[in-house]
NUMAR-421836 format. One record per residue (C-alpha): residue in three letters; x, y, z. Coordinates in steps of 0.001 Angstrom, whole numbers, padded with zeros to 6 digits, always signed. Layout:
alaXYZ...
***
This chain:
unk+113125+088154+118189unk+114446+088516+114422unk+117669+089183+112818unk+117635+092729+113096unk+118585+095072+116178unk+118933+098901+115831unk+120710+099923+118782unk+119213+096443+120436unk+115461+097239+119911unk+113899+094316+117709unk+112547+095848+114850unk+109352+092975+115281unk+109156+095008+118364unk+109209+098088+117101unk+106978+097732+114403unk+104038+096386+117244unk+104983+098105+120024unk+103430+101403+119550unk+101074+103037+121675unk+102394+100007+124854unk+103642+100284+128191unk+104695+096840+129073unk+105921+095143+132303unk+107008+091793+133245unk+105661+089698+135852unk+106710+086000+136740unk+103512+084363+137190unk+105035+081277+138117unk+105424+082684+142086unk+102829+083070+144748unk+103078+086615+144672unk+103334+087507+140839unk+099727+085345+140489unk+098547+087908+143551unk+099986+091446+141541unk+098264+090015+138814unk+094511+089222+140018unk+095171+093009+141922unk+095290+094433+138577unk+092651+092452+136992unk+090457+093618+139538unk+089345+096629+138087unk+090977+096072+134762unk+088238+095991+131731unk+090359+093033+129420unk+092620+090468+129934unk+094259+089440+127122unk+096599+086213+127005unk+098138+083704+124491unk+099404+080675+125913unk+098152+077132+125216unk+094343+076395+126532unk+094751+075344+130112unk+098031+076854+131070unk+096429+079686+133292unk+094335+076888+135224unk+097497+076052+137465unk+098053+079261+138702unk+094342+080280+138969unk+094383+082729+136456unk+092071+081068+134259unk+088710+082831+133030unk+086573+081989+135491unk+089216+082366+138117unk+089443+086073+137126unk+085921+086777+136056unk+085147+085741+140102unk+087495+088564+140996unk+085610+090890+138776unk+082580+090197+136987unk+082584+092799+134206unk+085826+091747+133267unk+086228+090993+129303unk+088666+087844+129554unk+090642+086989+125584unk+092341+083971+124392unk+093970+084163+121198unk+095757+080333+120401unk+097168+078434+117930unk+094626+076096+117505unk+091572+077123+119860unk+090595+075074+123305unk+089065+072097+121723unk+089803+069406+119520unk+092851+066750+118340unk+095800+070092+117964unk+094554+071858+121289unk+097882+071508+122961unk+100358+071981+119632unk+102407+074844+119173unk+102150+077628+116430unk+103007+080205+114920unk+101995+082502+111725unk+103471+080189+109244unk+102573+076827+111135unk+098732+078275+110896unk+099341+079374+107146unk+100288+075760+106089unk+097672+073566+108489unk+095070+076302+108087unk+095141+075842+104291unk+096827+079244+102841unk+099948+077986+101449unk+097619+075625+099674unk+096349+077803+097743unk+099372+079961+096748unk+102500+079777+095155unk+103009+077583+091551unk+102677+074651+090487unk+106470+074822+090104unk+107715+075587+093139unk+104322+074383+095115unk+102597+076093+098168unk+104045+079225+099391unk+103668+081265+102021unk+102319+084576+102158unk+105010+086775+102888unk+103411+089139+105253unk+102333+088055+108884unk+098850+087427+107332unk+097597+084684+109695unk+098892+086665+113220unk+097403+090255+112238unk+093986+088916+111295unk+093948+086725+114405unk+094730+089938+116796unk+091857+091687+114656unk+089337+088965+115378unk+090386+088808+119097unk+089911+092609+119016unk+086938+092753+117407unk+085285+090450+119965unk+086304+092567+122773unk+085116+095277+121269unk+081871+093802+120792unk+082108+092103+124768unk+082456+095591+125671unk+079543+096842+124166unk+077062+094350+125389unk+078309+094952+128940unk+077436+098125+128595unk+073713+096600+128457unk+074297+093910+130893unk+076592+094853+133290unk+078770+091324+132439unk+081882+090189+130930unk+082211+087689+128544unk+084575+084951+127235unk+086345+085567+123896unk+088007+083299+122010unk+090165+082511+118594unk+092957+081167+117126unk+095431+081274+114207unk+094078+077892+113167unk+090495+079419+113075unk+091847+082624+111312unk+093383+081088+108500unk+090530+079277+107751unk+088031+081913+108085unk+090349+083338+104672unk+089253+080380+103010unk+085335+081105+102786unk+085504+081450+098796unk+087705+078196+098211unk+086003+076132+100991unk+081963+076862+099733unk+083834+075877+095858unk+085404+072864+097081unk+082197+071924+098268unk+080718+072022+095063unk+083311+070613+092843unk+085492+068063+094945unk+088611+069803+093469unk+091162+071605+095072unk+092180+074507+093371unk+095412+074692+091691unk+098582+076941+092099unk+098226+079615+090304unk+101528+082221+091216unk+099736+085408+090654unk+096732+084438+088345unk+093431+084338+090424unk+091960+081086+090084unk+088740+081781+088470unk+089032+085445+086618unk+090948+085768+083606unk+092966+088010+082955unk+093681+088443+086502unk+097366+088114+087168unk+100472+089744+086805unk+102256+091308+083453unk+105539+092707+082516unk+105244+096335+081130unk+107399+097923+078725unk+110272+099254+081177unk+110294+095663+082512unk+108163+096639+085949unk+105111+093871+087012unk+101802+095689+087446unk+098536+093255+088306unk+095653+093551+085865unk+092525+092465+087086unk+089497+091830+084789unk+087200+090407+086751unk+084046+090775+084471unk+083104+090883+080694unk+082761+094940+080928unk+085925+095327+082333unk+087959+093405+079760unk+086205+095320+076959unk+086928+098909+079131unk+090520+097238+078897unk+090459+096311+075132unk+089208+100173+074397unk+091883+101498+076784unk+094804+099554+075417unk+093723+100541+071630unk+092898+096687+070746unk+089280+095447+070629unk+089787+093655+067595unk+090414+090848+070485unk+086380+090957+071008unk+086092+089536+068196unk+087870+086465+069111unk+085729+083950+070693unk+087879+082588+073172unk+087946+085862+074427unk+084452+087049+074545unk+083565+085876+078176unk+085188+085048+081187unk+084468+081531+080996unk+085650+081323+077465unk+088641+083562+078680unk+089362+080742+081585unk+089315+077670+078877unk+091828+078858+076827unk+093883+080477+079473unk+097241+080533+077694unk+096083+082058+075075unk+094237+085262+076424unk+097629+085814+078965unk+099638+085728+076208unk+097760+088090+074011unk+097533+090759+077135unk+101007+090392+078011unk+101585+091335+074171unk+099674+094425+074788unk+100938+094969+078123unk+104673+095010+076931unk+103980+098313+074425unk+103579+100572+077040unk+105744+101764+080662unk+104141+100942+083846unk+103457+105025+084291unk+101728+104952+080666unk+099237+102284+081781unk+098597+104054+085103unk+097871+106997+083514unk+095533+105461+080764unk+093758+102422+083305unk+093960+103153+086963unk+090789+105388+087345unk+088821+102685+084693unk+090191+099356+084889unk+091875+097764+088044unk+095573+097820+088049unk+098266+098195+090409unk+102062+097984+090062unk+103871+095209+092693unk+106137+096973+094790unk+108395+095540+096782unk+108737+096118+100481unk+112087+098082+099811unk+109489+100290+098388unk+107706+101020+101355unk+108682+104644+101746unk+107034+105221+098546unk+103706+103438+098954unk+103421+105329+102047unk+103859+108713+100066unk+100773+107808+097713unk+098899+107245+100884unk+096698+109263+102721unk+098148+111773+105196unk+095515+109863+107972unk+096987+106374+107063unk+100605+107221+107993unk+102272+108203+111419unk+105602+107942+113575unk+106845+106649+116305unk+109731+106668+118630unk+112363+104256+119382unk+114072+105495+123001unk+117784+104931+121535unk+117178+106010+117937unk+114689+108511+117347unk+111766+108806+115407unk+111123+106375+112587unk+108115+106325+109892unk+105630+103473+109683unk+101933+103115+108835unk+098737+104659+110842unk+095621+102516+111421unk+094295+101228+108660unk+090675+102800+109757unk+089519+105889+110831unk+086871+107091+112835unk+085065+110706+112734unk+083776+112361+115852unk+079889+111791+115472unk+077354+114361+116773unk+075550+111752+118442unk+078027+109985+120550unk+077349+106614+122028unk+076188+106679+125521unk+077987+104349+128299unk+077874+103933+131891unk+081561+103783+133988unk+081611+100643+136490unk+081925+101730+139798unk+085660+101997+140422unk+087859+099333+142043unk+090698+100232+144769unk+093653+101344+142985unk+096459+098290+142193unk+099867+098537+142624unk+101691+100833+140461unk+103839+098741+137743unk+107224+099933+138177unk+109272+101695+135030unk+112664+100681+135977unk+114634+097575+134601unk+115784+096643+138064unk+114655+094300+140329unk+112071+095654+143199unk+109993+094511+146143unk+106458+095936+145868unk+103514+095391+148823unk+100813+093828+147728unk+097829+094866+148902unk+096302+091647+150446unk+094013+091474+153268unk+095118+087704+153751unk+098367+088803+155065unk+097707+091793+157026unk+099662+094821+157691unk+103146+092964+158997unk+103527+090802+155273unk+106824+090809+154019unk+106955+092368+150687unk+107103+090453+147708unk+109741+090612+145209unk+108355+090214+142059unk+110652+091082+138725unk+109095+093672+136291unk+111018+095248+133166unk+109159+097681+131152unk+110035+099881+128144unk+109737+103239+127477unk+106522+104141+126082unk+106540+103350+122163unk+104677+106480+121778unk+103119+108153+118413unk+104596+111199+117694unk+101918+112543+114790
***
C-alpha cells in the first residue's frame, strides 16, 4: 500500500507495524475458520474490520466466538457502524473525513473543503476501538464476561464535531471556511514573521490579546474599539488580522518565540519534511526506534502517553488457561499444520492452510 517501498517494506507499514507479529490465514476454507476459533479460544480480543455481517458466513461472528470462549473481548471497527442506510458502503480515512463532516469545516472559502492531511479519522477510530477494549477488559475483571465493542470511522469523525454540531444547533448556520483562522477566536490564525516563516497565534481570550499587545510593544491597539473584545475583534475581522500581521512581520519567527511562547500561545507550522526536528524538541519519552528487517533501524515517534509504575498496582485475576493453539508459523512458505479437533480424530489429514508473517517490527529503545 502507498507509493513508497524501501527495500519493498511499505513505509504505511512500517510506520504501524511496530511492536506486531502478523500471520495470514485464508478464512475462506474449512480449515482456516477451524485455526482461527483454536486461537480465539483462549485469546483475550478479537479484533476485525470488515463490513458488518461478513464474519456471519464463516461463523466467526461475535456470538459465534464469544460461544467458544466467554471472556472473550470481541472489536469491530467499520466504516460506517452495523446499523443504518451506509452499513454495507466502503471507506476509508478520507471517505469518513468528507461524509463525517471534517472537510466541511476546513480548508477556504477559495479552494473549499479540504482534507486534513494527516490520517486523522483512522488513528482516532483505532483509539476509540482501543479504548473500549480496554475498558471491556476491565469490567471482566469484575464479571468474569466479555463484551461487544463497536465503532466506526463514520462515528469517529463525527464525535470531532462536538463544538460545531452543539453551535449549529443553536444558530442554523454552518460555519464557514476559514484556512487557518479558528472560526470563533480572533486573532487565531496563522501570520507571516519577519524571515518569511508562518507561526499560529492564538488569542483566545481578552487577557491574552492584551499579554500579546504588551509583548509585541503595541497596546496603543487597546485603545481601539474594534479591538477591545473578542466579539468586537470577530466583527471587524479584517481589520484586527491585518493590524497583527503588521506587528507580526517586525520580528523573526525565533524573536517571537523567545518573547511569546512561555506567555501567549504560539507555535511555528512545520512541515512534515521537518519531522526530524519536531522530534528533537520533544521529550526523550515521546520518541523511539524501530527496525525494518532489510534496512535497519529508523526513527519515528513513541506513544503519545505514558504511564508511571504506581505503588498500588491494580489487582486482576488470570482466567483459567485454555489448551495451547497451534503455533502460527514464521516462514513465508506454504505449510500443513494439524489442527487440533476432536471432530476428526487422531487419523485427520492435515490441513493446509497459507500463513505469511513478518519479522517482528520490534522497538529498539
Amino acid at each position: 500500500m502507498g507509493a513508497t517501498f524501501p527495500e519493498g517494506w511499505s513505509t504505511f507499514f512500517l510506520a504501524v507495524s511496530r511492536n506486531k507479529r502478523f500471520t495470514s490465514i485464508d478464512y475462506h476454507t474449512p480449515e482456516g475458520q477451524s485455526l482461527i476459533r483454536d486461537l480465539t479460544r483462549r485469546a483475550d480480543v478479537f479484533l476485525e474490520n470488515a463490513r458488518p455481517g461478513a464474519w456471519d458466513a464463516y461463523g466467526l461472528d461475535a456470538k459465534s466466538l464469544q460461544a467458544l470462549n466467554p471472556g472473550l473481548i470481541y472489536a469491530s471497527v467499520s466504516g460506517f457502524g452495523s446499523e443504518g442506510p451506509m452499513r454495507d458502503w466502503l471507506s476509508m480515512d478520507l471517505i469518513a473525513q468528507a461524509v463525517g463532516g471534517i472537510m466541511g469545516i476546513t480548508g477556504s472559502e477559495e479552494g473549499g473543503p479540504a482534507r486534513v492531511g494527516g490520517a486523522i479519522v483512522d488513528v482516532v477510530a483505532g483509539r476509540l476501538a482501543a479504548f473500549g477494549i480496554v475498558t471491556a477488559l476491565f469490567d471482566r475483571v469484575r464479571t468474569g464476561r466479555g463484551q461487544r465493542v463497536e465503532t466506526s470511522l463514520f462515528s469517529a469523525a463525527v464525535s470531532m464535531l462536538s463544538m460545531r454540531e452543539v453551535e449549529y444547533q443553536f444558530t442554523g448556520e454552518n460555519p464557514q471556511l476559514t484556512g487557518t483562522a479558528h472560526g470563533q477566536l480572533t486573532p487565531a490564525q496563522a501570520f507571516v514573521t519577519k524571515d518569511g516563516r508562518r507561526v499560529m497565534l492564538c488569542c483566545y481570550s481578552d487577557p491574552l490579546f492584551s499579554r500579546w499587545t504588551r509583548a509585541a510593544g503595541h497596546e496603543e491597539l487597546l485603545s481601539d474599539t474594534r479591538f477591545a473584545t473578542n466579539g468586537a475583534r470577530r466583527a471587524n475581522r479584517e481589520a484586527v488580522v491585518a493590524a497583527v500581521q503588521t506587528v507580526m512581520l517586525e520580528r523573526t519567527e525565533a524573536e517571537w518565540t523567545a518573547i511569546l511562547a512561555a506567555s501567549c500561545p504560539m507555535g511555528r507550522c512545520w512541515s512534515s519534511t521537518s519531522s526530524g526536528i519536531i522530534r528533537r524538541s520533544m521529550p526523550a519519552s515521546c520518541s523511539s526506534g524501530s527496525r525494518c528487517p532489510t534496512s535497519g533501524r529508523f526513527a519515528r515517534s513513541g506513544a503519545p502517553s505514558r504511564s508511571r509504575p504506581s505503588s498500588h498496582p491494580l489487582a486482576t485475576s488470570r482466567r483459567p488457561s485454555a489448551p495451547t493453539p497451534p503455533r502460527c508459523c514464521r516462514s513465508s512458505a506454504s505449510h500443513q499444520m494439524r489442527l487440533p479437533n476432536s471432530r476428526r480424530g487422531a487419523s485427520s489429514p492435515r490441513a493446509r492452510v497459507l500463513t505469511q508473517s513478518r519479522e517482528r517490527m520490534g522497538q529498539t529503545d
